[in-house]
C-alpha positions as CSV (number, residue, x, y, z in Angstrom):
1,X,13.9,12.3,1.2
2,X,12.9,9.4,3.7
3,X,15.7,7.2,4.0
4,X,15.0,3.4,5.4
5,X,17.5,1.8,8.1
6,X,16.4,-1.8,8.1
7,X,18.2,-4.8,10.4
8,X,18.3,-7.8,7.9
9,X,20.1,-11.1,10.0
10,X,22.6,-8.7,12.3
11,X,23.1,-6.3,9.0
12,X,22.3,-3.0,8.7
13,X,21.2,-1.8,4.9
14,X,20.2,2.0,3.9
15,X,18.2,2.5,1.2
16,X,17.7,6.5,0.2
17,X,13.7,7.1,-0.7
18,X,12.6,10.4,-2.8
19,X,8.4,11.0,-2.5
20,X,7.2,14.2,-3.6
21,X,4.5,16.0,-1.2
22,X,2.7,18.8,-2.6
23,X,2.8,20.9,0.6
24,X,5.7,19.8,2.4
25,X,9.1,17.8,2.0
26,X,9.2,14.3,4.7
27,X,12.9,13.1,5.8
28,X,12.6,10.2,7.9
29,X,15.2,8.0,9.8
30,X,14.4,4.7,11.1
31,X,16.5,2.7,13.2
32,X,16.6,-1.3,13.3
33,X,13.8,-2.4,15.8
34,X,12.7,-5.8,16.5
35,X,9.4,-7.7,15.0
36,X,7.4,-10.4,15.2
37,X,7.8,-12.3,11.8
38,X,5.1,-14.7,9.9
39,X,6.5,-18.2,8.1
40,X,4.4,-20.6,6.5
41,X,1.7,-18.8,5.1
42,X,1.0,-20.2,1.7
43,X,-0.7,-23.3,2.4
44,X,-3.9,-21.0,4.0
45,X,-3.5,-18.8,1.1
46,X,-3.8,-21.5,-1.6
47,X,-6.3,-23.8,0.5
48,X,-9.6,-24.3,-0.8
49,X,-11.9,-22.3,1.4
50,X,-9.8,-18.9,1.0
51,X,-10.2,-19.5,-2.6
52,X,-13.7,-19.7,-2.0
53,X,-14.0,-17.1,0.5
54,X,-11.8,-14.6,-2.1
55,X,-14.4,-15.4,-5.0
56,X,-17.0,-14.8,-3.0
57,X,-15.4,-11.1,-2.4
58,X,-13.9,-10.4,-5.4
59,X,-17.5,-11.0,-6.8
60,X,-19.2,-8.5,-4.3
61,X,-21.2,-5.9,-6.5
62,X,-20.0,-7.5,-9.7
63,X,-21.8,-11.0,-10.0
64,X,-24.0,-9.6,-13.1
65,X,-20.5,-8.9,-15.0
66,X,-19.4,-11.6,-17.6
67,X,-16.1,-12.6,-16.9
68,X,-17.8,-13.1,-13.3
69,X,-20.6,-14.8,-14.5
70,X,-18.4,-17.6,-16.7
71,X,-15.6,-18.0,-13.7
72,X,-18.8,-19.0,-11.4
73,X,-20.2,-21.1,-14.0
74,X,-17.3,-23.4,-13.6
75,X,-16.1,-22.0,-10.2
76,X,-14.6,-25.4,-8.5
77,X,-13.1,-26.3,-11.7
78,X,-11.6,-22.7,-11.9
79,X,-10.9,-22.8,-8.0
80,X,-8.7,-25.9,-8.1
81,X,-7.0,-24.8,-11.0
82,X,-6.2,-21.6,-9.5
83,X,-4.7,-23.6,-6.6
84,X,-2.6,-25.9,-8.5
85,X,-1.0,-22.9,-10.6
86,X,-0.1,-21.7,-7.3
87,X,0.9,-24.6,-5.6
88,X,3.0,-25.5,-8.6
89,X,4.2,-21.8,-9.2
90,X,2.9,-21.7,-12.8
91,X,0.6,-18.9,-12.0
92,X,1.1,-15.6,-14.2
93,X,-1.0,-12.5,-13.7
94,X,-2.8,-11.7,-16.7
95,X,-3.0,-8.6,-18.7
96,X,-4.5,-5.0,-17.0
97,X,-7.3,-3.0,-18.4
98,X,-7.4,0.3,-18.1
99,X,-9.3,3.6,-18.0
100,X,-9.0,7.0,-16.8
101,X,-11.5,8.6,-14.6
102,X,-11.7,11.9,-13.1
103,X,-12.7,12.2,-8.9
104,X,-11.7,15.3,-9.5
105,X,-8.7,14.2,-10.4
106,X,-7.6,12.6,-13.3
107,X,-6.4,9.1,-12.4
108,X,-5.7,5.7,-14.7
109,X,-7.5,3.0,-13.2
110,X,-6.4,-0.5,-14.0
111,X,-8.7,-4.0,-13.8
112,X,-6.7,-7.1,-13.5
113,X,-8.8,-10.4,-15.1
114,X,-10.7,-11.4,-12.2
115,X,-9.2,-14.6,-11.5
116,X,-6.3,-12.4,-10.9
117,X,-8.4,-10.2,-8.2
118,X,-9.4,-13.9,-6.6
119,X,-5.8,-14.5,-6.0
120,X,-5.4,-10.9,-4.4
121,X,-8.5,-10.9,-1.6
122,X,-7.0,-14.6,-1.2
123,X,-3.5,-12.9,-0.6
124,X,-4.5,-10.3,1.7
125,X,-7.3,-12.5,3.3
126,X,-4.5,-14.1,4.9
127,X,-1.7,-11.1,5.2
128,X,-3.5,-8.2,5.7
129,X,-4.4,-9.0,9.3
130,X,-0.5,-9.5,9.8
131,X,0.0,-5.9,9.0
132,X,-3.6,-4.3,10.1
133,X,-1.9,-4.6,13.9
134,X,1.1,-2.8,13.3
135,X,-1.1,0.5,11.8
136,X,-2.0,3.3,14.0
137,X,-5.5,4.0,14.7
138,X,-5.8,7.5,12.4
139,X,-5.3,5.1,9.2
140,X,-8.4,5.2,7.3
141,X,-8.3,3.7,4.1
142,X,-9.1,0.1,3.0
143,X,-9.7,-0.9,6.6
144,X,-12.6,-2.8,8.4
145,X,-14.5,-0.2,10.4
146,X,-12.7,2.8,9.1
147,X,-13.6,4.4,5.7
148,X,-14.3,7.6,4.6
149,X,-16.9,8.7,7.0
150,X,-14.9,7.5,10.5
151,X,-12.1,9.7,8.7
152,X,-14.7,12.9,8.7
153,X,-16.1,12.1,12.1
154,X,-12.1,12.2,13.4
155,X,-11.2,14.9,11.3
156,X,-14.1,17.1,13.1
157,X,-13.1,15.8,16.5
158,X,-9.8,17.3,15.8
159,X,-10.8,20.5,14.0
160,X,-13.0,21.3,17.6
161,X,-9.4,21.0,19.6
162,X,-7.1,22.4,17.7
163,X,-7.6,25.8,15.4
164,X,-4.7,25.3,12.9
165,X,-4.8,22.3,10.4
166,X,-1.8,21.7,7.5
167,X,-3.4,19.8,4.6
168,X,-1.0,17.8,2.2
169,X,-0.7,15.2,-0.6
170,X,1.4,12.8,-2.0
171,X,1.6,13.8,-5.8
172,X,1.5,11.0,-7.9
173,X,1.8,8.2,-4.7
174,X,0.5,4.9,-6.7
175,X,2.6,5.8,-9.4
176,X,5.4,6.8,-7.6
177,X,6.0,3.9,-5.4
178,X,9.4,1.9,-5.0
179,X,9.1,-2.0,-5.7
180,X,12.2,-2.5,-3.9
181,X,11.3,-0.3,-1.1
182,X,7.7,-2.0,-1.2
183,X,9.7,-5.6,-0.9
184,X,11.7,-4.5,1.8
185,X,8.9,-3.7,4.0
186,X,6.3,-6.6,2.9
187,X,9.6,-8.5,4.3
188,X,9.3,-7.1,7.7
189,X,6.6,-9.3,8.7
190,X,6.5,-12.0,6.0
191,X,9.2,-14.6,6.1
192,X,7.6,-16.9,4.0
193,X,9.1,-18.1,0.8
194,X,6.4,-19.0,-0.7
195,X,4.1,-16.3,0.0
196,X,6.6,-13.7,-1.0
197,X,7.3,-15.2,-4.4
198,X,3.5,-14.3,-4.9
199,X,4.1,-10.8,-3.8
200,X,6.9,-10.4,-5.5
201,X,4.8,-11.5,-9.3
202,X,2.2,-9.3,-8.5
203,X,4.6,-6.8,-8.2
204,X,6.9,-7.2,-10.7
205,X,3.9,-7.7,-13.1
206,X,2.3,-4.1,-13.0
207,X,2.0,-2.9,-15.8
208,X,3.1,0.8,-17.1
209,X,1.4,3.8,-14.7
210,X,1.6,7.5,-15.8
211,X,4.9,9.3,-15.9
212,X,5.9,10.9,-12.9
213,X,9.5,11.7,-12.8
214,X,11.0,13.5,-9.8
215,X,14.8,14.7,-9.7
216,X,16.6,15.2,-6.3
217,X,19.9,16.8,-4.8
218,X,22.5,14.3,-6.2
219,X,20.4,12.8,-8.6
220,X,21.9,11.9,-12.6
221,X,19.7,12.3,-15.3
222,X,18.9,8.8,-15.2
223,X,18.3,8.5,-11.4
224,X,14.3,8.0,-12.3
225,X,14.8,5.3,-14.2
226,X,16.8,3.0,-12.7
227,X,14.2,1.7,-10.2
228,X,10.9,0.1,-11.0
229,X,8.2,2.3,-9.8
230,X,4.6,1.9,-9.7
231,X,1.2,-0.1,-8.6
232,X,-2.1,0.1,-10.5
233,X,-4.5,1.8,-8.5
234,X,-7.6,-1.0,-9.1
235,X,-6.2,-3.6,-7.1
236,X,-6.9,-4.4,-3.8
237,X,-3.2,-5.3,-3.5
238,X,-1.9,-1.6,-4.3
239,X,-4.3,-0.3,-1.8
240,X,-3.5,-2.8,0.9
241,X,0.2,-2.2,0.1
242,X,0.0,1.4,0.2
243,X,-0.8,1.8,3.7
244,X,2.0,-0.8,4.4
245,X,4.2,1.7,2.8
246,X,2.9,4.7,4.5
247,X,3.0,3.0,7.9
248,X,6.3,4.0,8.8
249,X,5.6,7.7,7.8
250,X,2.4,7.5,9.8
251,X,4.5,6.1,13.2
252,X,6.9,8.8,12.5
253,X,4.3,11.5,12.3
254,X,2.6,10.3,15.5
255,X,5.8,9.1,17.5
256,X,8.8,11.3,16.4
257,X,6.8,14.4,15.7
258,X,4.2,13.8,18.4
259,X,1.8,15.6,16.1
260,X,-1.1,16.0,18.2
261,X,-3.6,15.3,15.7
262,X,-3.0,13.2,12.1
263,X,-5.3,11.7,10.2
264,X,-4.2,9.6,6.7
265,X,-6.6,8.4,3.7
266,X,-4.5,6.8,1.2
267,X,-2.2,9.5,-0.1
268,X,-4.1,12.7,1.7
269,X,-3.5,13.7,5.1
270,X,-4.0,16.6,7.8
271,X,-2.0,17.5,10.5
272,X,-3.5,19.6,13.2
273,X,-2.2,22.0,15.9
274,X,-2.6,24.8,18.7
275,X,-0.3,27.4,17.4
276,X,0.5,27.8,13.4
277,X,4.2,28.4,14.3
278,X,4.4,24.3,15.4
279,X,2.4,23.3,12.0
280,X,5.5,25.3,10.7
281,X,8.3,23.9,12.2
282,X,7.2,20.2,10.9
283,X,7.7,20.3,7.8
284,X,11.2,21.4,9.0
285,X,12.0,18.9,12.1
286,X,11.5,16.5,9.7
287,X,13.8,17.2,7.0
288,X,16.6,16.9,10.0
């Protein structure tokens, strides 16, 4: 159970959050802290040239793909009506595709409509920076000079210090994660109206991921249901946004648990040690 402590204009609000690890339980406390916030935001999000810029990424590897192909075809005429549906806040997210795949894993994988995607790399190309500086440095996924091979290159740095590694995974994390908790902590840094409505109909428009229902101490039958719960895992959004909600586990890991070496890649992380007795005892210092 990690359990949020957020300051919100002198108040103090709790909010009680269940995620399921595989090899260990997490129960983390945080305490009100102060923070640089961000206002005004949505006029460089909707401006022209991050519209631009965002097609020109979301298009990366994919310019051969029809719906690509007849969005460039009329891509100012598209552009400028992407940006008055925002400006005007008449902009609704289209339907998902989906698809499993197995990496091993079986996963569903959902496409938004690619005009959708050009609103999300024109989202985080203005947010994500906001965030990128508040992540520690063993944070691997979905960030500019990190990836999967920086991860191995730190993982065997570690593995020569330290004899004893714990390996763990969230089960089910995409599907599994809180909208509310995810608004709370997008609102840590971002102030802005405007740019948090945005968030907030990306969000809210997700559409159905795989059943995953986990029952805790205290829980009613109904206890899983009563919260939205969920990103699809094809966005650049939900990948961007899921290590804004690890981020606070990862600070805990590093700063409360001094775990000498940790390394996260999405939902999969190691922790390394000297002894196997202290790889023991975290799982259990942090379900103090």
């Amino acid at each position: 159970m990690i359990e949020y402590v957020r300051p919100c204009r002198g108040a103090i609000y709790s909010i009680s959050f269940h995620q399921s690890l595989r090899s260990c339980s997490i129960a983390l406390r945080l305490t009100p802290c102060t923070m640089k916030t961000y206002n005004n935001l949505f006029a460089q999000i909707t401006a022209f040239n991050n519209l631009l810029l965002a097609a020109q990424n979301a298009q990366k590897g994919k310019k051969n793909q029809s719906n690509v192909a007849r969005f460039n075809l009329r891509l100012e005429e598209e552009l400028f009506a992407l940006q008055r549906e925002l400006q005007e806040k008449s902009y609704r997210p289209g339907p998902y595709r989906s698809f499993m795949i197995h990496d091993p894993k079986e996963r569903m994988i959902s496409a938004a409509p690619y005009r959708d995607r050009v609103v999300h790399h024109a989202l985080c190309n203005i947010t994500a920076p906001i965030f990128e500086r508040t992540f520690i440095h063993d944070s691997y996924a979905n960030r500019a000079g990190k990836g999967t091979h920086a991860a191995i290159i730190r993982y065997q740095h570690y593995a020569r210090k330290y004899p004893y590694v714990l390996k763990c995974d969230i089960r089910k994390f995409f599907p599994s994660i809180d909208h509310e908790l995810l608004k709370l902590e997008l609102r840590w840094k971002i102030t802005c109206p405007d740019t948090l409505w945005l968030m907030d109909l990306i969000i809210d428009n997700s559409n159905p991921q795989e059943s995953h229902l986990a029952y805790f101490p205290g829980d009613t039958l109904f206890t899983p249901h009563e919260r939205q719960r969920g990103l699809p895992i094809g966005n650049l959004t939900s990948q961007w946004w899921g290590n804004i909600y690890l981020n606070r586990f990862d600070h805990f890991i590093k700063e409360t648990l001094q775990a000498p070496g940790y390394i996260r890649y999405v939902d999969d992380f190691v922790l390394f040690a000297r002894e196997k007795a202290t790889q023991q005892e975290q799982p259990d210092q942090s379900e103090q």
